[in-house]
C-alpha positions as CSV (number, residue, x, y, z in Angstrom):
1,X,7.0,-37.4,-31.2
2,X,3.1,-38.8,-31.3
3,X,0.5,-36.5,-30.8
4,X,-1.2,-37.4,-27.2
5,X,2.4,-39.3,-26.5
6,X,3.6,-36.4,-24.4
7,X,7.1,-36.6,-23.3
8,X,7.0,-39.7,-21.8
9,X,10.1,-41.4,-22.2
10,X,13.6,-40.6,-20.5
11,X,15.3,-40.4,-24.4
12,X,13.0,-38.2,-25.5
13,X,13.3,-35.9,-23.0
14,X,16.5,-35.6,-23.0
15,X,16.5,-34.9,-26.8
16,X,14.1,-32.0,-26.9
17,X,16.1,-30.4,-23.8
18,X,19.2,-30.8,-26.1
19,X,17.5,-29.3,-29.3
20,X,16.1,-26.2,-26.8
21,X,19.5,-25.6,-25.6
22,X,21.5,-25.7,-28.8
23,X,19.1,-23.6,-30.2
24,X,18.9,-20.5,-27.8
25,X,21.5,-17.7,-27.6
26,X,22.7,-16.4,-24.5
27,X,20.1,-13.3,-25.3
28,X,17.5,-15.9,-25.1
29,X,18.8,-17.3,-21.7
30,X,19.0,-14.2,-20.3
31,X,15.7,-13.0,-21.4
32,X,14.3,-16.0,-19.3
33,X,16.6,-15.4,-16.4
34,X,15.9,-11.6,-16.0
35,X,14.1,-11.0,-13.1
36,X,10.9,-8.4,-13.7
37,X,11.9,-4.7,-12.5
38,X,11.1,-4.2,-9.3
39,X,7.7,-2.2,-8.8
40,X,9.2,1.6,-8.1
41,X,6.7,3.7,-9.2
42,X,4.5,3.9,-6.3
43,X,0.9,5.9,-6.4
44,X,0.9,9.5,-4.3
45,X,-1.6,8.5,-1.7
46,X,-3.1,10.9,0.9
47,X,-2.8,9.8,4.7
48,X,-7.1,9.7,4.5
49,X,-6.7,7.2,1.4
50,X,-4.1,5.0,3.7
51,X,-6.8,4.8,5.8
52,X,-9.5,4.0,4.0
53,X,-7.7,1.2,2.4
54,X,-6.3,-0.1,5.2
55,X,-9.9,-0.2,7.2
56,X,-11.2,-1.9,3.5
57,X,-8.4,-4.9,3.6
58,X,-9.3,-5.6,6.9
59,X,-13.1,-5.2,6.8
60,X,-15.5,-7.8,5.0
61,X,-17.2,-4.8,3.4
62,X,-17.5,-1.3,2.4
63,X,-20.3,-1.0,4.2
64,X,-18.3,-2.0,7.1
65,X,-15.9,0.7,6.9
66,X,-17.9,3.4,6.1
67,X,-19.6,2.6,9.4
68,X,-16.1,2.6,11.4
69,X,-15.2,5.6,9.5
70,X,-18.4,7.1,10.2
71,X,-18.5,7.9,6.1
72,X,-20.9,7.2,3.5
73,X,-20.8,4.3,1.3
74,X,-20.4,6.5,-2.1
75,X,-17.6,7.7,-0.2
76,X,-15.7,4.7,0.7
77,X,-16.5,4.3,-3.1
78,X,-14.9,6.8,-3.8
79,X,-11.3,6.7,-2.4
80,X,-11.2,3.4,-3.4
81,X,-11.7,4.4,-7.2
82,X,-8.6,7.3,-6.5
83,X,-6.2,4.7,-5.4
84,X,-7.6,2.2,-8.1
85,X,-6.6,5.1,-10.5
86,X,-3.4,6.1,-9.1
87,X,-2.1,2.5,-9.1
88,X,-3.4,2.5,-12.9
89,X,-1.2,5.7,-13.8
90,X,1.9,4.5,-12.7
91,X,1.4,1.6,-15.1
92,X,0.3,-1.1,-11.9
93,X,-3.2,-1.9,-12.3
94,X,-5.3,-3.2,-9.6
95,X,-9.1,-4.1,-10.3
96,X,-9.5,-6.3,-7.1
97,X,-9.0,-6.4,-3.7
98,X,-6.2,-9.0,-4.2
99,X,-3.8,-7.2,-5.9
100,X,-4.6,-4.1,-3.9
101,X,-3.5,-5.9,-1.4
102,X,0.0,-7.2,-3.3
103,X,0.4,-3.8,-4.0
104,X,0.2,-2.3,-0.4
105,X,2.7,-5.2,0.5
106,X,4.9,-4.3,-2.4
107,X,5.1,-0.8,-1.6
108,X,5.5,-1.0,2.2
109,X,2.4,0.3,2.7
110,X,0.9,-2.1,5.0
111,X,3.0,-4.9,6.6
112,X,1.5,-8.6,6.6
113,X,0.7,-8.0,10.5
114,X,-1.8,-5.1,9.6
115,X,-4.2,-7.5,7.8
């Protein structure tokens, strides 16, 4: 194969698809097939947590919710670190909204409706 020719031609496809499969085991298949484990360990979070997160998804701010939570701003701050943590000690990360968000979904925490 040229460098910069790519995969271009139907032959040569077919031969490096050949060469892949001959060359895997079944352990390599199945390594690709596995699905990931499913996300089980799920963060203790209090009801007031819940609610602060909940508020945050749905809110453009954190200013925003700490004025319909009638909280301070350091506060909002602050339960938003906990859960940050408590999703990071259970070995799931989540440094942005975003993926708070997948994990709220994940964990049947929120439903698709509350957003």
């Amino acid at each position: 194969m040229r460098v910069g020719r790519g995969l271009s031609s139907l032959p040569m496809m077919r031969r490096t698809l050949e060469t892949i499969t001959v060359t895997m085991t079944f352990d390599d298949i199945a390594r690709f097939e596995a699905p990931r484990q499913p996300a089980t360990a799920q963060p203790n979070l209090s009801p007031r947590e819940l609610e602060v997160l909940l508020v945050w998804l749905r809110s453009d701010s954190k200013t925003a919710v700490a004025a319909a939570m009638y909280l301070s701003v350091g506060t909002v701050n602050t339960h938003l670190s906990r859960i940050r943590s408590k999703y990071t000690l259970v070995g799931r990360p989540a440094p942005t909204k975003a993926s708070l968000v997948a994990r709220a979904l994940q964990d049947g925490l929120i439903e698709i409706d509350d957003l």
